[in-house]
N, C-alpha and C positions, 0 to 999 in steps of 0.2 A: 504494500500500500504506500503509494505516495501521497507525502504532507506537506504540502508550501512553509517554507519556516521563513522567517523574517529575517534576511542577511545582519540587517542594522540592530537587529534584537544582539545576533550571536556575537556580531564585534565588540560590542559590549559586555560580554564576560566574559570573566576570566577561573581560574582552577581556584576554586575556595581552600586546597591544599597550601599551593604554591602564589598563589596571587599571579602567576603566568597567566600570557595571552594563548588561545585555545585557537587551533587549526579543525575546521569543521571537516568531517568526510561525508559526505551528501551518498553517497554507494549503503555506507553502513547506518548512517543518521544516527552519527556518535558526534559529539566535541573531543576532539583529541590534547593531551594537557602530555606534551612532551616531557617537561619537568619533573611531572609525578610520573609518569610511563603509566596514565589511567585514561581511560577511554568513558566517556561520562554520553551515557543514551540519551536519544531523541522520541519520544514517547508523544503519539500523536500531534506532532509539533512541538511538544515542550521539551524545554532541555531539563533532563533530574541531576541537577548541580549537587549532590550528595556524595559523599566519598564514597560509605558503604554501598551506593547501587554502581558506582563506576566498575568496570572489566580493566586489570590489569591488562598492559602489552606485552607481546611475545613472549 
């Protein structure tokens, strides 16, 4: 399912770990937070800015 998300919403957050700026991947409808190596989901358009629901990377 695809969900329109808001480009200017997501530029505006950042990793609530690290306070780093987030690389969106549109494929996965994740915020990617390179600094934490955590992948934070996109849930019907919303981003869950939560550590605990973030996916580690590789």
């Amino acid at each position: 399912m695809s969900v329109n998300v808001d480009r200017r919403m997501l530029e505006a957050l950042i990793c609530p770990q690290t306070h780093a700026t987030l690389r969106y991947d549109a494929a996965a409808q994740e915020l990617i937070s390179e600094s934490a190596n955590l992948a934070y989901p996109i849930r019907n358009g919303i981003p869950v800015m939560l550590v605990d629901e973030a996916r580690p990377l590789g």
